[in-house]
MMTF fields as JSON, N, C-alpha, C and O atoms, coordinates in Angstrom:
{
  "mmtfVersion": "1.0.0",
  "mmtfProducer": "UNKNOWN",
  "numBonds": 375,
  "numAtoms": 376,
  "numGroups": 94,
  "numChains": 1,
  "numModels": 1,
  "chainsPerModel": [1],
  "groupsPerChain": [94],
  "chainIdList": ["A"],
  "bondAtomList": [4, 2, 8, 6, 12, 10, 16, 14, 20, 18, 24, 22, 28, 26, 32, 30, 36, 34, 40, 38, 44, 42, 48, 46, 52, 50, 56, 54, 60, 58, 64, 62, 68, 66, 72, 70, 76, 74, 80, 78, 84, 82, 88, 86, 92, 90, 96, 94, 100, 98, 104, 102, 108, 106, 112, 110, 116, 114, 120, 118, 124, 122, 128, 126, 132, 130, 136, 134, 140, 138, 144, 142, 148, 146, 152, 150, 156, 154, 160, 158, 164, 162, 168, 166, 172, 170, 176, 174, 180, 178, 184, 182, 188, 186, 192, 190, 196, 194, 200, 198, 204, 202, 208, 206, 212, 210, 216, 214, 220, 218, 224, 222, 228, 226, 232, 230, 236, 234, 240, 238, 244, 242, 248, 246, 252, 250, 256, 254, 260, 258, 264, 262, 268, 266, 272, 270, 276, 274, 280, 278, 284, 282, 288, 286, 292, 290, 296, 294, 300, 298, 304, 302, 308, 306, 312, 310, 316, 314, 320, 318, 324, 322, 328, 326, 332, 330, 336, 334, 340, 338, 344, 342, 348, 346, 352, 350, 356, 354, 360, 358, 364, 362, 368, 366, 372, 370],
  "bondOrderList": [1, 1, 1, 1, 1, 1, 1, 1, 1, 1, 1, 1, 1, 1, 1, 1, 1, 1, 1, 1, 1, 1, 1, 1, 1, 1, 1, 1, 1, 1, 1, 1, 1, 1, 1, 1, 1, 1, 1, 1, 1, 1, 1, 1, 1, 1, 1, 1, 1, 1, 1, 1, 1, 1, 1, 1, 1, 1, 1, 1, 1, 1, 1, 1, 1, 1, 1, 1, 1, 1, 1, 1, 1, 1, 1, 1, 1, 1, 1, 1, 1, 1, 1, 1, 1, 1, 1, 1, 1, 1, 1, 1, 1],
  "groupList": [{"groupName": "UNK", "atomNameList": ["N", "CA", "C", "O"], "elementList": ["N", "C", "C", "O"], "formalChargeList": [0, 0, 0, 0], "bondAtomList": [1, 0, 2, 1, 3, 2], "bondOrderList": [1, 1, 2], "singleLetterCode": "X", "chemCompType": "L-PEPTIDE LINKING"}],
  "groupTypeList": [0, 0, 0, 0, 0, 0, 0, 0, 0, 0, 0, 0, 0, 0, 0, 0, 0, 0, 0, 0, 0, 0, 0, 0, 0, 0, 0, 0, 0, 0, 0, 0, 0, 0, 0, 0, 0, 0, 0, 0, 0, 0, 0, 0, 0, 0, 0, 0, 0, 0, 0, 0, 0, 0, 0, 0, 0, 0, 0, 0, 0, 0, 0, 0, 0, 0, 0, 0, 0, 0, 0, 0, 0, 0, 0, 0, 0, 0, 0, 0, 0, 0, 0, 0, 0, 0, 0, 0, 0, 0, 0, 0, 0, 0],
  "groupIdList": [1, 2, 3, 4, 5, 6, 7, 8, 9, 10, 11, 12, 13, 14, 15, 16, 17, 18, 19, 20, 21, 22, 23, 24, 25, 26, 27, 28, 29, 30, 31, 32, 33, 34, 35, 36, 37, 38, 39, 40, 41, 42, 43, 44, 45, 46, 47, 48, 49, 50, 51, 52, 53, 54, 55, 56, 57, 58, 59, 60, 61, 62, 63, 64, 65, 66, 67, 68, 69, 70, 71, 72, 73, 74, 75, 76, 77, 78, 79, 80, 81, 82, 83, 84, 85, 86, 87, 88, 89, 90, 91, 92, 93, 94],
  "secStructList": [7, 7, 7, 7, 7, 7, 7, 2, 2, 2, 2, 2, 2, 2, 2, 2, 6, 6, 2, 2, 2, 2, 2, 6, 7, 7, 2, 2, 2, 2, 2, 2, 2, 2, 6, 1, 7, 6, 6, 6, 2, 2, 2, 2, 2, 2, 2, 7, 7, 7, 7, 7, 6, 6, 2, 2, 2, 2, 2, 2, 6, 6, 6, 6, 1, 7, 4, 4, 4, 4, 1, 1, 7, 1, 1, 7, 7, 7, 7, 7, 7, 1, 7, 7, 7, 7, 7, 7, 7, 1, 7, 1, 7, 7],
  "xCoordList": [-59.677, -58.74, -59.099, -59.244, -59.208, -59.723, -59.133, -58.094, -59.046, -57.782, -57.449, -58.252, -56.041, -55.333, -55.222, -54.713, -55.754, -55.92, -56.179, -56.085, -56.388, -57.345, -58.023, -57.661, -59.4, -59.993, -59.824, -59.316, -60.088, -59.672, -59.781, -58.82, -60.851, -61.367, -60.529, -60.225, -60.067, -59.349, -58.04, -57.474, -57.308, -55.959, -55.909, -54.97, -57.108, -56.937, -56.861, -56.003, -57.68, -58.009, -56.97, -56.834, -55.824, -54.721, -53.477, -52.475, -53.602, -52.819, -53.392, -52.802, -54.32, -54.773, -54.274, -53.426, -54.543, -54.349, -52.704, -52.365, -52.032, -50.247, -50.069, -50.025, -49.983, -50.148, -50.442, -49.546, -51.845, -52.223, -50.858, -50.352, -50.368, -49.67, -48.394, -47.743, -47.915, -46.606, -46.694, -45.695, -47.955, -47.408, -47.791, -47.366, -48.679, -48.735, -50.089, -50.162, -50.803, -52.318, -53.497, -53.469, -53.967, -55.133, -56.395, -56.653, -57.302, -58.296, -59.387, -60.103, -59.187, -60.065, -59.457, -60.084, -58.311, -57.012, -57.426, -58.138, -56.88, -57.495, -58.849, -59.152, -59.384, -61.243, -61.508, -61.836, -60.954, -61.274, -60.261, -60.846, -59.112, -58.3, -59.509, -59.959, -60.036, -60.562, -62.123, -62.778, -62.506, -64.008, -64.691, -65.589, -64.218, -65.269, -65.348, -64.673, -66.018, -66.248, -65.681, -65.704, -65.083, -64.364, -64.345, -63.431, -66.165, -66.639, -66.872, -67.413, -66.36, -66.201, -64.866, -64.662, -64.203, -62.464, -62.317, -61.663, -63.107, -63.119, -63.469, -63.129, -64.217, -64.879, -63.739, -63.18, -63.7, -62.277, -61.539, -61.804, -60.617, -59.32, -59.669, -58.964, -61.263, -61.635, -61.951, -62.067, -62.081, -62.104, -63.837, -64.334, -64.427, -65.919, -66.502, -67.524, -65.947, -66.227, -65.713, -64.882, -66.337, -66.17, -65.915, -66.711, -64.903, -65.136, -64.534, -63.717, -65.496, -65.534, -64.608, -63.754, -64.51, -63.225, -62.77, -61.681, -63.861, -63.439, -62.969, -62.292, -63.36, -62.904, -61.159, -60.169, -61.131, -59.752, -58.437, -57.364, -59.052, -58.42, -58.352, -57.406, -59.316, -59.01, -58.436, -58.177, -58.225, -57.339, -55.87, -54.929, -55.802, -54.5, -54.101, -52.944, -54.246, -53.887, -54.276, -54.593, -54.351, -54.647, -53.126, -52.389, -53.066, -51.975, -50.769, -49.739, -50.978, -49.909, -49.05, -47.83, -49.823, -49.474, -50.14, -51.232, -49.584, -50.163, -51.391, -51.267, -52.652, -53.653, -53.121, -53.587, -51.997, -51.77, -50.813, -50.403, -50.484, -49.602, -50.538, -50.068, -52.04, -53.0, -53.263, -54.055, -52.831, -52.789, -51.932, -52.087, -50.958, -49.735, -49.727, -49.819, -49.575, -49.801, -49.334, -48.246, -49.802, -49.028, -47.93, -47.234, -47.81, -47.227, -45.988, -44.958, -46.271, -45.136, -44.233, -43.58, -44.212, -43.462, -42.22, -41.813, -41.422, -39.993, -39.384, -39.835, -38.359, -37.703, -36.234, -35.725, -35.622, -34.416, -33.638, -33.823, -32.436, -31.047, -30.512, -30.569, -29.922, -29.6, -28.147, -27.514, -27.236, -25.902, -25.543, -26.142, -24.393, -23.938, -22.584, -21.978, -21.874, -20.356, -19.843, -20.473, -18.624, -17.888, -17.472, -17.316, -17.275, -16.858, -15.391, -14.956, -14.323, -13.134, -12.876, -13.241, -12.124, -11.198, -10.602, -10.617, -9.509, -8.392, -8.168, -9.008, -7.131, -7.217, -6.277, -5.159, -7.483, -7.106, -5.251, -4.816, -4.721, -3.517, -2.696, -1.552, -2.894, -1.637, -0.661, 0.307],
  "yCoordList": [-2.622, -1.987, -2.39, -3.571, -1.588, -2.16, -2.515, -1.865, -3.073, -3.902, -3.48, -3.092, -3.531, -2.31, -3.319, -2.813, -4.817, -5.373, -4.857, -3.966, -4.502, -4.103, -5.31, -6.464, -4.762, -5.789, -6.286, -5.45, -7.403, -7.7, -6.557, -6.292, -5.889, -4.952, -3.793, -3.113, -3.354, -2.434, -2.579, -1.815, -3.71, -4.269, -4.235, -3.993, -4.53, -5.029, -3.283, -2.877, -2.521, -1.224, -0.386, 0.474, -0.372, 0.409, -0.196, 0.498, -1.768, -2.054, -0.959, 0.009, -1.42, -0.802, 0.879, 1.279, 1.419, 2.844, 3.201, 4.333, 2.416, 2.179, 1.948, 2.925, 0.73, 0.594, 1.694, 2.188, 2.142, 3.146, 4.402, 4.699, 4.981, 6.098, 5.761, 6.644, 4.53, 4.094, 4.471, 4.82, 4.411, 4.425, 5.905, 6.396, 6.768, 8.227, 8.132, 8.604, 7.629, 7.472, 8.212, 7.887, 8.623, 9.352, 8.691, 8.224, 8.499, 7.565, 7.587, 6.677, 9.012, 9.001, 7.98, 7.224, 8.303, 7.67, 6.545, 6.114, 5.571, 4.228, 3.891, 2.939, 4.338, 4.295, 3.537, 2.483, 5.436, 4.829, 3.709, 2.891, 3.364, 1.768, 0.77, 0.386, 0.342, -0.369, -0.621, -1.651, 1.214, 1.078, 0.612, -0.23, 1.19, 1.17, 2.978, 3.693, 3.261, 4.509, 4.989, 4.382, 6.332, 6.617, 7.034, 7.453, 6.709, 6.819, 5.234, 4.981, 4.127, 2.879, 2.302, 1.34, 3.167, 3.299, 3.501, 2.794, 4.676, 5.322, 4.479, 4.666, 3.431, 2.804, 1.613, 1.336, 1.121, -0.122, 0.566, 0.527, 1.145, 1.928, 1.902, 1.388, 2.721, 3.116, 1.813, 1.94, 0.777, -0.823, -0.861, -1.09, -0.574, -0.013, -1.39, -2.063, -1.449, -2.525, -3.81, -3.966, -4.965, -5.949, -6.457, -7.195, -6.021, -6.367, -7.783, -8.484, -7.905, -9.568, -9.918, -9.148, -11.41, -11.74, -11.642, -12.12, -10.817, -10.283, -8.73, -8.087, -8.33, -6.457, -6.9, -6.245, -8.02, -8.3, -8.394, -7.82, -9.192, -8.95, -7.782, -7.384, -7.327, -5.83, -4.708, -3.785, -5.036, -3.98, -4.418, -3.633, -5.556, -5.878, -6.054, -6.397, -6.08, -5.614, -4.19, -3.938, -3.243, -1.826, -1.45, -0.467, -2.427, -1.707, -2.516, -2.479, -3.327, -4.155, -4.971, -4.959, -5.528, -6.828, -7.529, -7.244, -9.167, -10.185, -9.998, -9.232, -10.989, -10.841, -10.826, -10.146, -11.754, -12.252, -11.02, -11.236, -10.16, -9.041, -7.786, -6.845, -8.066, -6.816, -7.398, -6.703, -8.918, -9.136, -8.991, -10.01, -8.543, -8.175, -7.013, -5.931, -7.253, -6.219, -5.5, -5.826, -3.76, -2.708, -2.178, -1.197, -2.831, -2.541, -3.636, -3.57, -4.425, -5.779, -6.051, -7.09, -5.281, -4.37, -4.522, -3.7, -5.72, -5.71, -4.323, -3.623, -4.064, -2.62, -3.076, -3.946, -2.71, -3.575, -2.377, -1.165, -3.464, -3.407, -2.647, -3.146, -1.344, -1.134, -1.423, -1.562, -1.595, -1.749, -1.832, -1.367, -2.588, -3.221, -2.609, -2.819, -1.905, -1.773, -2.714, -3.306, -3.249, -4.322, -3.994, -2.83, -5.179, -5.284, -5.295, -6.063, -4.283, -4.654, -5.731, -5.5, -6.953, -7.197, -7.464, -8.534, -6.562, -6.152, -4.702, -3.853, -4.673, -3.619, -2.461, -2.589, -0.947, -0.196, 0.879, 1.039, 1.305, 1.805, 1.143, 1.595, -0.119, -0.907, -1.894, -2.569],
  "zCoordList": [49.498, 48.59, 47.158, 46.842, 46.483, 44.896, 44.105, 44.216, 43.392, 42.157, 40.998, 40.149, 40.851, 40.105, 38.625, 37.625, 38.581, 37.492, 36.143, 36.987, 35.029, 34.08, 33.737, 33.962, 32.969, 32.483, 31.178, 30.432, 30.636, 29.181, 28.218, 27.495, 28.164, 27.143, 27.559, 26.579, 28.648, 28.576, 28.325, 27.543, 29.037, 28.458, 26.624, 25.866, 26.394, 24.503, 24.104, 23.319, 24.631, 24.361, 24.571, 23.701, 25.89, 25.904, 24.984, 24.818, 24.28, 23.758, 22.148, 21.669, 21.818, 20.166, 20.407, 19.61, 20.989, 21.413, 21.754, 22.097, 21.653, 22.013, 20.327, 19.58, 19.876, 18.531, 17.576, 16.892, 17.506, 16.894, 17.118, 16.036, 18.081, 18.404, 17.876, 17.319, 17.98, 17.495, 16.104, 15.476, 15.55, 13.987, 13.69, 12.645, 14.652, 14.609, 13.604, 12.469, 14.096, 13.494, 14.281, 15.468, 14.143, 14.8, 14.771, 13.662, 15.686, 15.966, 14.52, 14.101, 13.968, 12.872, 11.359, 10.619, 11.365, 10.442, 10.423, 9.516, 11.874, 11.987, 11.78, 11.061, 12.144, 11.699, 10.172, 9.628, 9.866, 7.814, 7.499, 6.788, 7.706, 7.463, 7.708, 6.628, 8.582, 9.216, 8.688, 8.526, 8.434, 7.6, 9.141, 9.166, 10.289, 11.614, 11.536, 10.795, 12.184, 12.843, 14.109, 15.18, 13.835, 14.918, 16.324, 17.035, 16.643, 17.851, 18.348, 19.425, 17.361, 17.504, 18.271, 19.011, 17.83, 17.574, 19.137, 19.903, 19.457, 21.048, 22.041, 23.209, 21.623, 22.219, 22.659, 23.72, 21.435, 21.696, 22.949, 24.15, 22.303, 23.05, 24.452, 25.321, 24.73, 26.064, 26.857, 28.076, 26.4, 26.991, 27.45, 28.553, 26.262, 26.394, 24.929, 25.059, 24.201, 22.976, 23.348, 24.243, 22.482, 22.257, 20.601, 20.02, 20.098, 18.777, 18.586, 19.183, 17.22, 16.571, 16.103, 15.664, 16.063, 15.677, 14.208, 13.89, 12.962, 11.93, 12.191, 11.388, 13.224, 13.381, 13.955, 13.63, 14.761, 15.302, 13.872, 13.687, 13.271, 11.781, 11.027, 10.347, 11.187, 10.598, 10.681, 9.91, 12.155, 13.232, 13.022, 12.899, 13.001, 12.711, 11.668, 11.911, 10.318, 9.046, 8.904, 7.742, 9.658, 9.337, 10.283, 10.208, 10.98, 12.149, 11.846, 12.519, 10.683, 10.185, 11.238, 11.403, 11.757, 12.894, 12.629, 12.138, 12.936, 13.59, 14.911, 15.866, 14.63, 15.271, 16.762, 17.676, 16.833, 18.403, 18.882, 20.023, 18.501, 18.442, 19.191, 19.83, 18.913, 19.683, 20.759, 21.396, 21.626, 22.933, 23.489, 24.162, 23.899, 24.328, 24.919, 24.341, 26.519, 27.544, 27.143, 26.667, 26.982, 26.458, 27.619, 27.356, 28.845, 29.771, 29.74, 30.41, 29.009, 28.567, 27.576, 27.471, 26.99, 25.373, 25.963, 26.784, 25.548, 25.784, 25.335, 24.429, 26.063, 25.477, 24.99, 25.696, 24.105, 23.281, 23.65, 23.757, 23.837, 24.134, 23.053, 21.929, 23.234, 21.503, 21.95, 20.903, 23.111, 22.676, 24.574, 25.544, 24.441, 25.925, 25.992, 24.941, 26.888, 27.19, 27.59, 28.466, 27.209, 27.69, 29.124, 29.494, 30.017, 31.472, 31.232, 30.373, 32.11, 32.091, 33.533, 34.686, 33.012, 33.89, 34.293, 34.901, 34.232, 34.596, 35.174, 35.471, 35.23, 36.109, 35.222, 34.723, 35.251, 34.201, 34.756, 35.896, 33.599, 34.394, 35.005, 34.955, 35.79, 36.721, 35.448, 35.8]
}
């Protein structure tokens, strides 16, 4: 049975590609921020690159995050609470 794991480069790659969409950037958009090329860009995302730990900086001041912010399973993205109903109890009508 084969393993439904991802690999680092693709985990880092579906996170940049989550990021990127959140802010409604297009792979070419991010490219020129970054001053990589956008068949570079494809590459990341597609979990096909290895970029250096100066492109890691660059990605993340283009995407305006913290470096440690482009490791973060894109499948692990806490989702926020926008608002809770109170529990009654007591008993309604009696």
């Amino acid at each position: 049975m084969p393993s439904t794991t991802l690999s680092p480069q693709k985990a880092f790659g579906l996170r940049i590609k989550e990021l990127r969409a959140q802010r409604s950037l297009t792979q070419e958009e991010l490219a020129e921020r970054t001053g990589m090329f956008r068949t570079y860009m494809s590459r990341i995302e597609a979990g096909l690159a290895n970029p250096t730990l100066t492109m890691l900086y660059t990605l993340a001041g283009a995407l305006e995050v913290e470096v440690v912010d482009l490791f973060v399973p894109a499948t692990s993205v806490p989702k926020r609470v926008h608002s809770i109903n109170p529990i009654s109890r007591g008993r309604s009508g009696r």
